[in-house]
C-alpha positions as CSV (number, residue, x, y, z in Angstrom):
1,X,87.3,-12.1,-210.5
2,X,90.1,-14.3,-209.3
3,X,89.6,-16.4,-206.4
4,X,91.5,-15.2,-203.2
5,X,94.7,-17.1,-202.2
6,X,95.2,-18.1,-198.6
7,X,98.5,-17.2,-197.1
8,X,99.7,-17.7,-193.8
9,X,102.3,-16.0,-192.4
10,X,104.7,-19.1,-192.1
11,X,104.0,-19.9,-196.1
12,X,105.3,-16.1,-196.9
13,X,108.4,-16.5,-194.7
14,X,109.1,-19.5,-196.3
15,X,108.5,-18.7,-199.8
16,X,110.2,-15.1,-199.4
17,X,113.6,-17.0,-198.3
18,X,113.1,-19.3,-201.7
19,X,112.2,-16.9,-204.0
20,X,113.5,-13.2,-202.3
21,X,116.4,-11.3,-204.5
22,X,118.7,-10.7,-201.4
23,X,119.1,-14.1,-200.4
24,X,119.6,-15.9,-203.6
25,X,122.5,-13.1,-204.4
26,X,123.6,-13.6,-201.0
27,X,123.5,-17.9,-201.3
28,X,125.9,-16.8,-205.2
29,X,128.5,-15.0,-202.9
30,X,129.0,-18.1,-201.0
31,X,129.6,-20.3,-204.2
32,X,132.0,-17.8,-205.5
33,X,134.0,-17.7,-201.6
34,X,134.2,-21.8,-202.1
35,X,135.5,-21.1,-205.6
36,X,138.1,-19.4,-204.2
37,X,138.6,-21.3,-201.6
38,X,139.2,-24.4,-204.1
39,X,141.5,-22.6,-206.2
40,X,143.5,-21.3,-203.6
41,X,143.6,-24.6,-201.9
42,X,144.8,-25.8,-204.8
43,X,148.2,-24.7,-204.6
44,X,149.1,-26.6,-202.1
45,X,147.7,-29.9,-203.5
46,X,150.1,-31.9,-206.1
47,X,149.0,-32.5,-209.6
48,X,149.1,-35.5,-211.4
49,X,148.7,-35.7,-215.6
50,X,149.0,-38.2,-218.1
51,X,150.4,-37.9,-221.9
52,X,150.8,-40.0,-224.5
53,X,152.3,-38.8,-228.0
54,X,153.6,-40.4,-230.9
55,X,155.4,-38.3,-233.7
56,X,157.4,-39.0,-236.6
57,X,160.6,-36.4,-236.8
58,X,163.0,-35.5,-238.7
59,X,166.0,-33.2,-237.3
60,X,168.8,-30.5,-237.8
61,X,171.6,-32.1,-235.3
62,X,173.7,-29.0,-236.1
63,X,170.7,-26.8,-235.2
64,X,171.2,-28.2,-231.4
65,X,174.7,-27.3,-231.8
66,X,176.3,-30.6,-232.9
67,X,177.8,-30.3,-236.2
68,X,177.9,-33.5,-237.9
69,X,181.6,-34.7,-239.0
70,X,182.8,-33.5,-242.6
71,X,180.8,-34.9,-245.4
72,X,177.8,-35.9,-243.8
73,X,174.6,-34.5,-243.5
74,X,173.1,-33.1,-240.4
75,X,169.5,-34.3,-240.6
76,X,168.4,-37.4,-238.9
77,X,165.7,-39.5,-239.4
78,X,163.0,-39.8,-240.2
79,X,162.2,-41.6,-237.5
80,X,159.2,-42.4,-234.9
81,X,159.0,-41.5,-231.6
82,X,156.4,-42.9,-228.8
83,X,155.5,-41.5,-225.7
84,X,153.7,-42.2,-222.7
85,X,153.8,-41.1,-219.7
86,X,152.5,-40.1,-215.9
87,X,153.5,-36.5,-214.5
88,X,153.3,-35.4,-211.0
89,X,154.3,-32.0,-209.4
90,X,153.7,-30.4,-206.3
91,X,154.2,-27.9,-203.7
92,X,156.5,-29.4,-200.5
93,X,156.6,-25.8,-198.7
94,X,154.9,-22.6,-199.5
95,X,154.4,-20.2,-196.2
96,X,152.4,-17.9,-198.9
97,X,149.8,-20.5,-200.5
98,X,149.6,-21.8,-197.3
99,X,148.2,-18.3,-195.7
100,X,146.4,-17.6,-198.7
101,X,144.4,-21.1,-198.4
102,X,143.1,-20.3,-194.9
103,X,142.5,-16.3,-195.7
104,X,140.1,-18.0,-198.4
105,X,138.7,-20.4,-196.1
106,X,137.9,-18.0,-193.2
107,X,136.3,-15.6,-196.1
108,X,133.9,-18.5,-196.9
109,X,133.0,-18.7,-193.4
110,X,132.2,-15.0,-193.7
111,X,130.0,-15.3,-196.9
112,X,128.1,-18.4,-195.3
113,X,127.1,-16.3,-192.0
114,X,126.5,-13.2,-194.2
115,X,124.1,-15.5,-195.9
116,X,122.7,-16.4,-192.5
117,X,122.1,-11.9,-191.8
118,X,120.3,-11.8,-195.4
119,X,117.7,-15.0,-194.5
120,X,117.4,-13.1,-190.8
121,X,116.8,-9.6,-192.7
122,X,114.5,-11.1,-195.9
123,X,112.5,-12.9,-192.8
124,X,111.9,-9.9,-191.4
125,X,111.0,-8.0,-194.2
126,X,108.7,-10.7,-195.5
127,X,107.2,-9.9,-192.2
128,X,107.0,-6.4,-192.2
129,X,105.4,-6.8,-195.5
130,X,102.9,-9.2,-193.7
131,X,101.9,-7.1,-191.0
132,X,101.4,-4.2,-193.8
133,X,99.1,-6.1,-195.3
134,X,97.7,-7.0,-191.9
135,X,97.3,-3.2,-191.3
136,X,95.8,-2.2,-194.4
137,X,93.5,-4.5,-194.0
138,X,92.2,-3.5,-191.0
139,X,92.1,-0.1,-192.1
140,X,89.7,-1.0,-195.0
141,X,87.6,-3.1,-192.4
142,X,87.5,0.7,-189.9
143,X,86.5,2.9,-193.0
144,X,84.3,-0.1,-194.5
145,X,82.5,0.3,-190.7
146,X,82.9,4.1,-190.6
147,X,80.8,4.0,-194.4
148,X,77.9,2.3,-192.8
149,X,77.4,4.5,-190.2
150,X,78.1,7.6,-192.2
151,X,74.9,6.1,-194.8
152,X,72.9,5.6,-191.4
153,X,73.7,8.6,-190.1
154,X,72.6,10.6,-193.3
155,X,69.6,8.7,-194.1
156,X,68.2,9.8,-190.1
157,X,69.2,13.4,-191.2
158,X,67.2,13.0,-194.2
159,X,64.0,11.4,-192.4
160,X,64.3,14.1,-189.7
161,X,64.6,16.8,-192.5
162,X,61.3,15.4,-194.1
163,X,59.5,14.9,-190.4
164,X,60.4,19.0,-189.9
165,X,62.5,18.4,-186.6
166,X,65.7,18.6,-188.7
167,X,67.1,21.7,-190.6
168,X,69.3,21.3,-194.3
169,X,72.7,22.1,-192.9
170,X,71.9,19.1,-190.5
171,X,71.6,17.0,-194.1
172,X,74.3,18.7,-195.4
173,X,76.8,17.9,-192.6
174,X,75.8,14.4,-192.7
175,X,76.3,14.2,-196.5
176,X,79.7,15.2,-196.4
177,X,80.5,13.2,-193.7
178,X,79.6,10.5,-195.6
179,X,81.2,11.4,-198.4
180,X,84.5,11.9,-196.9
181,X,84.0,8.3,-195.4
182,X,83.8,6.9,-198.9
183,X,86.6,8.4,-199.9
184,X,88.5,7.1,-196.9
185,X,87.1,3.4,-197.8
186,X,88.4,4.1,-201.5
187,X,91.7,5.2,-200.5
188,X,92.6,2.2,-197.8
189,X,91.2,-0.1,-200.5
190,X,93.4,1.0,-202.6
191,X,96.7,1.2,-200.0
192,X,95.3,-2.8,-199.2
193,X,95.9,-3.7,-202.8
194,X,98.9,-2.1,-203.0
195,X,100.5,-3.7,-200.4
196,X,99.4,-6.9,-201.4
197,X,101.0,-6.4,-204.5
198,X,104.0,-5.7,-203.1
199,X,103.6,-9.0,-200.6
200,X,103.1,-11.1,-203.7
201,X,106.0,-10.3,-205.1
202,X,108.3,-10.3,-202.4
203,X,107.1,-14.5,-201.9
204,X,107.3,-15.4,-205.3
205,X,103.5,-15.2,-206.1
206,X,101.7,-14.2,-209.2
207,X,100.7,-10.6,-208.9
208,X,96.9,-11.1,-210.6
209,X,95.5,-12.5,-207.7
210,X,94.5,-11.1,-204.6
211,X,95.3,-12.6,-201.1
212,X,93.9,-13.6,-198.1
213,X,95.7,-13.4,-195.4
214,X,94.9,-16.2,-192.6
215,X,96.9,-15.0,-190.0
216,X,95.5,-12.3,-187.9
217,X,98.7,-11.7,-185.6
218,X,96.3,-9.7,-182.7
219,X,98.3,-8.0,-179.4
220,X,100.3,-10.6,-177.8
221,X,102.8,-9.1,-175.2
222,X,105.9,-11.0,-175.6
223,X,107.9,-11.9,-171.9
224,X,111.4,-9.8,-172.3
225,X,114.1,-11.0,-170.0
226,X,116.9,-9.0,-168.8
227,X,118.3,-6.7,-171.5
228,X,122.0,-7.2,-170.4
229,X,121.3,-10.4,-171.2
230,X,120.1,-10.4,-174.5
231,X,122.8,-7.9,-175.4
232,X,125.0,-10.9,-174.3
233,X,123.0,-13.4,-176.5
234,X,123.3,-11.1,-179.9
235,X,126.7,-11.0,-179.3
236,X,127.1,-14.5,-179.3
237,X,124.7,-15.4,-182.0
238,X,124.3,-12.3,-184.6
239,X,125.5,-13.7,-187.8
240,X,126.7,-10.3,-189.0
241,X,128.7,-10.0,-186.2
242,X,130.4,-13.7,-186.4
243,X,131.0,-12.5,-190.2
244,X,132.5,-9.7,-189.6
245,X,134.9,-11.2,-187.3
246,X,135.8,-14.1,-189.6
247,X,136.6,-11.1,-192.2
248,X,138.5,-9.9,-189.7
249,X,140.5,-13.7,-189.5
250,X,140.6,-13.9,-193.7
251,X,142.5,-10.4,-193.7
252,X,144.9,-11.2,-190.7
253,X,145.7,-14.6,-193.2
254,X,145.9,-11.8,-196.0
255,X,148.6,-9.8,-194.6
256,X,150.4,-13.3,-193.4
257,X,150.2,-14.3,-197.1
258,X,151.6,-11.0,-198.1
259,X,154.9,-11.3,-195.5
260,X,155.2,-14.9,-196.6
261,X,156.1,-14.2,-200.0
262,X,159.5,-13.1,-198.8
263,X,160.3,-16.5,-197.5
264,X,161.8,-19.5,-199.8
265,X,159.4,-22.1,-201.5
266,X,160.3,-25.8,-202.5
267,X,158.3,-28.2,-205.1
268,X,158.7,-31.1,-206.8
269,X,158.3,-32.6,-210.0
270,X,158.6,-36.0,-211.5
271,X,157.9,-38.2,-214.5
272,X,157.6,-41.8,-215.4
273,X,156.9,-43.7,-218.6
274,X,157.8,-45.6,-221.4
275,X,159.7,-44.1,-224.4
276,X,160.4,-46.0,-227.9
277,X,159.7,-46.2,-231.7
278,X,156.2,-47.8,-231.2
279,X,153.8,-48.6,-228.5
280,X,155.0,-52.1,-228.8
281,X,158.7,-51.1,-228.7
282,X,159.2,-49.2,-225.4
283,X,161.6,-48.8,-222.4
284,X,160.7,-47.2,-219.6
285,X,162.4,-43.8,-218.0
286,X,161.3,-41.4,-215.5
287,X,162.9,-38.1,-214.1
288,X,163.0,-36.4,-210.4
289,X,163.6,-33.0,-209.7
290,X,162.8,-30.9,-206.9
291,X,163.2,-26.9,-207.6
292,X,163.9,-23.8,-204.3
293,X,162.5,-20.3,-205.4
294,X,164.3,-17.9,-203.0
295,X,162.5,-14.6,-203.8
296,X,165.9,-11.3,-203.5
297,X,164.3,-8.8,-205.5
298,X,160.9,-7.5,-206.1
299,X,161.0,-4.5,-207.4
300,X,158.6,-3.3,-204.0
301,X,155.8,-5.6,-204.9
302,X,155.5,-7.5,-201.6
303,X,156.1,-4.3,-199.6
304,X,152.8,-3.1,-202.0
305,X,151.1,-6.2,-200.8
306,X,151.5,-6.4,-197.3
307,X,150.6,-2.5,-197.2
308,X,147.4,-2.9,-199.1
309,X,146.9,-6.0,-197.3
310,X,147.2,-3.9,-193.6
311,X,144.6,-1.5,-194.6
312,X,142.3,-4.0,-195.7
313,X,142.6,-5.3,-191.8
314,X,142.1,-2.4,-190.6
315,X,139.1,-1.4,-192.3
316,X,138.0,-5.0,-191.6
317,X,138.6,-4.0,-187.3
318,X,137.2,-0.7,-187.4
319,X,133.9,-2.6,-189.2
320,X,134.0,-5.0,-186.5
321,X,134.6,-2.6,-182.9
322,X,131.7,-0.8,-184.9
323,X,129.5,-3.7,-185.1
324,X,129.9,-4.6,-181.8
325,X,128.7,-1.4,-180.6
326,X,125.7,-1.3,-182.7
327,X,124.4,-4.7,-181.8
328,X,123.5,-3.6,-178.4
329,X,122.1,-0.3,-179.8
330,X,120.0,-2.6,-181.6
331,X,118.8,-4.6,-178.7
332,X,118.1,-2.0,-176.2
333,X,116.4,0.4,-178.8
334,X,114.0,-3.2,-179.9
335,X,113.3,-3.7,-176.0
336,X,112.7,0.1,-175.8
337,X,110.5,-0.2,-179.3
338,X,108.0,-2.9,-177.8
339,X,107.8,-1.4,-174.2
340,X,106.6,2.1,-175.7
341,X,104.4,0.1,-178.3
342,X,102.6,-2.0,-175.9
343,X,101.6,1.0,-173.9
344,X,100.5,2.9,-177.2
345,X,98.0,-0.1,-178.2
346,X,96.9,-0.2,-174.6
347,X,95.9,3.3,-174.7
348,X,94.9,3.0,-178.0
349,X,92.3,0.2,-177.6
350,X,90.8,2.3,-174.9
351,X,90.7,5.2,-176.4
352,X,88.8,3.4,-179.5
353,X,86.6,2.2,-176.9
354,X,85.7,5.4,-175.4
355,X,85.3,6.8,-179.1
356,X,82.9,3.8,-180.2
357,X,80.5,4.7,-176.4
358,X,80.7,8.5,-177.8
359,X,79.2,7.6,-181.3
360,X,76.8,5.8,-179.7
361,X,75.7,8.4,-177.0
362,X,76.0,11.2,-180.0
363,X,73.7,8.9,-182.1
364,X,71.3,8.4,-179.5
365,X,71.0,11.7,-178.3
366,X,70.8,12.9,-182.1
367,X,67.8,10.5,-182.5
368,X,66.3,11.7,-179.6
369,X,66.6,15.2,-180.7
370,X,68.2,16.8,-177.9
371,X,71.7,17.1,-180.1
372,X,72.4,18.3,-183.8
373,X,74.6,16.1,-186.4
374,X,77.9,18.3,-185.8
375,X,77.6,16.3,-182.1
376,X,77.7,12.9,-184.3
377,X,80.1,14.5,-186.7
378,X,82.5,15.3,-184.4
379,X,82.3,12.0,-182.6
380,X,82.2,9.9,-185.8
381,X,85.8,11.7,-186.7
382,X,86.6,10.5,-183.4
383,X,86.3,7.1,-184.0
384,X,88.2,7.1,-187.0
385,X,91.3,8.6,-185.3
386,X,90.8,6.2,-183.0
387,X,91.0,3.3,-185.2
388,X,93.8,4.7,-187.2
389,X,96.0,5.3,-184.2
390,X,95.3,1.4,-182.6
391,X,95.8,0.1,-186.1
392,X,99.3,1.8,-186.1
393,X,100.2,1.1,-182.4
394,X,99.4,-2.6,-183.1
395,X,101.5,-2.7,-186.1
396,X,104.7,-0.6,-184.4
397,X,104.3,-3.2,-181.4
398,X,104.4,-6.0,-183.8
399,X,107.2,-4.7,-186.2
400,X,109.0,-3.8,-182.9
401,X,109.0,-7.6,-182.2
402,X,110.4,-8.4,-185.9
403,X,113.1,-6.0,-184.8
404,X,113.9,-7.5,-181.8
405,X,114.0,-11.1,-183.4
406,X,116.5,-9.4,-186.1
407,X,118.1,-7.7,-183.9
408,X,118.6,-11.0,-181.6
409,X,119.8,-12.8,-184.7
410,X,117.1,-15.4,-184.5
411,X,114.5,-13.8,-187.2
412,X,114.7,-16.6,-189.7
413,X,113.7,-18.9,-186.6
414,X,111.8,-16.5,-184.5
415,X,110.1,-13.9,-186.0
416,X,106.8,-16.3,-186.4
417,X,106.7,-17.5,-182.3
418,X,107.9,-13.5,-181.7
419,X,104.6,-12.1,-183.2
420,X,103.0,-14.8,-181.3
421,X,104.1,-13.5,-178.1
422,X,106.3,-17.3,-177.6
423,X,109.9,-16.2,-176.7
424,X,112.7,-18.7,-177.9
């Protein structure tokens, strides 16, 4: 059997933001926004080219329209041309390009804060995974315990069958007691493996061998300031939020683009070099020109674009107002999350307390003889409730805490100090 591998929970955030799906698709988005940013940037930066030929020709002067005089012929040559030379062009005024470069830009800026939301979201879902583990874990521990004192309970059932003080059903009841406690064991066993499995993969590790988990992440309240004022802070910080409103900037530049094309544009273009027979027989020349494109007729095409362009902005607004609403809906229903957890685990751990003193008293007192198994039955069943519901309180409190770090925009930073009940 393969040796256990330790892993703490600031190894699995770490290795989940290396190796995790979302953010390495999310980190290709942003090379292919700086592709486009390049390329569109492009068009407004000149050009520069060198070319050298050398060709040996012979022509048809009456084929370029001058017919030679009567009696001669019309070809020329052969004869050897050389060629080198440098060529520049470039844009001197393009409102379109120009709007077009900075739509591109601002849509990088996007991409690199949507990368930002997936390394917050695979964080906390690294950690959710975590705390699943964490849970099922515990849960094998509670049936593991709940075993034990199902085997002790049946085996006293047994000896008090034998001494005559006990009757069968009493055996019986404690048998199947038992039995279901197994059964529990085998089924959290196998839920802990499970979730392992899926833990493993989600950090990049090899799926053969089991895990120990090192951190325990126990009930740590975590100090919540004024909720008005964390509304305020995710507003400010919530990478989502800052990416949908440079969307909002790249489609404004979108529909600027699309208007701009009406207007003139001016480049430039120039060429200098040496021309002759051979390398070694040259002169040089060179050539200026400088073209206007004034744009009358487009058959509707820039009419098309600006429209398409305008619902593109809208869509990107609507996405945005909606966002902004949603980030406090987030906030308040994480602040609302942990309160109501907290409380849940409180009563929780007392209530597993109070079930733990009534196993005790029901084992005592069935010892004693002055109570039959069903008493011990009933309060071993009650003991496993009560584990159950503390193992889920703790893990809603805790996952409620994820939230609230994701819902903050800190979870790539937070989320470990969060579960540790250490604002930041």
């Amino acid at each position: 059997m393969s040796v256990p591998r330790d892993l703490s929970l600031e190894e699995a955030l770490a290795r989940g933001l290396k190796s995790n799906l979302g953010a390495l698709l999310a980190a290709g988005r942003v090379e292919t926004a700086e592709g486009a940013r390049r390329q569109a940037l492009a068009r407004l930066l000149p050009e520069l080219s060198a070319e050298v030929s050398d060709s040996r020709q012979k022509i048809d002067l009456e084929a370029y329209g001058f017919p030679p005089p009567p009696g001669e012929s019309p070809l020329v040559g052969p004869f050897n041309v050389f060629d080198a030379r440098l060529k520049v062009s470039g844009t001197l005024f393009d409102a379109a390009a120009a709007a077009r470069a900075h739509a591109a830009a601002r849509a990088l800026t996007s991409e690199r804060l949507t990368y930002q939301e997936a390394r917050d979201r695979v964080s906390a879902a690294v950690a959710d995974l975590y705390l699943r583990a964490l849970s099922a874990s515990a849960r094998v521990e509670a049936a593991a315990a709940e075993v034990e004192t199902g085997r002790a309970t049946a085996e006293e059932a047994e000896d008090r069958q034998k001494a005559g003080s006990a009757a069968g059903i009493e055996v019986l009841r404690a048998k199947v007691t038992f039995a279901a406690a197994r059964q529990r064991w085998i089924e959290a066993r196998g839920e802990q493996q499970k979730t392992d499995l899926a833990l493993a993969r989600a950090v990049g590790l090899p799926l053969d061998r089991p895990l120990h988990l090192t951190d325990t992440v126990p009930f740590a309240l975590l100090p919540l300031g004024d909720v008005k004022a964390a509304v305020a802070r995710a507003l400010e910080q919530r990478p989502d939020l800052a990416s949908a409103s440079a969307q909002v900037e790249a489609a404004e530049a979108s529909v600027a683009a699309a208007r701009r094309q009406r207007l003139p544009s001016l480049g430039v273009r120039a060429d200098w070099g040496s021309i002759g027979s051979t390398a070694s027989d040259t002169e040089h020349t060179y050539s200026v020109a400088a073209g206007l494109r004034i744009p009358l007729f487009e058959g509707g095409r820039i009419a098309g674009d600006v429209r398409e362009a305008q619902g593109r902005l809208d869509q990107a607004r609507a996405t945005l107002d909606d966002l902004r609403s949603r980030v406090e809906l987030d906030v308040r229903s994480a602040y609302l999350d942990q309160e109501s957890a907290a409380e849940r685990v409180e009563v929780a751990s007392e209530a597993r307390e109070l079930a733990a003193s009534q196993l005790e008293q029901a084992q005592d007192r069935f010892t004693a003889g002055v109570a039959d198994g069903l008493e011990v039955v009933q309060a071993q069943e009650a003991v496993a409730a009560a584990a159950e519901r503390y193992v889920s309180a703790l893990y809603d409190f805790n996952r409620a805490k994820v939230n609230l770090a994701l819902a903050l925009g800190v979870a790539e930073n937070a989320t470990a100090s969060f579960l540790r009940g250490e604002p930041r």
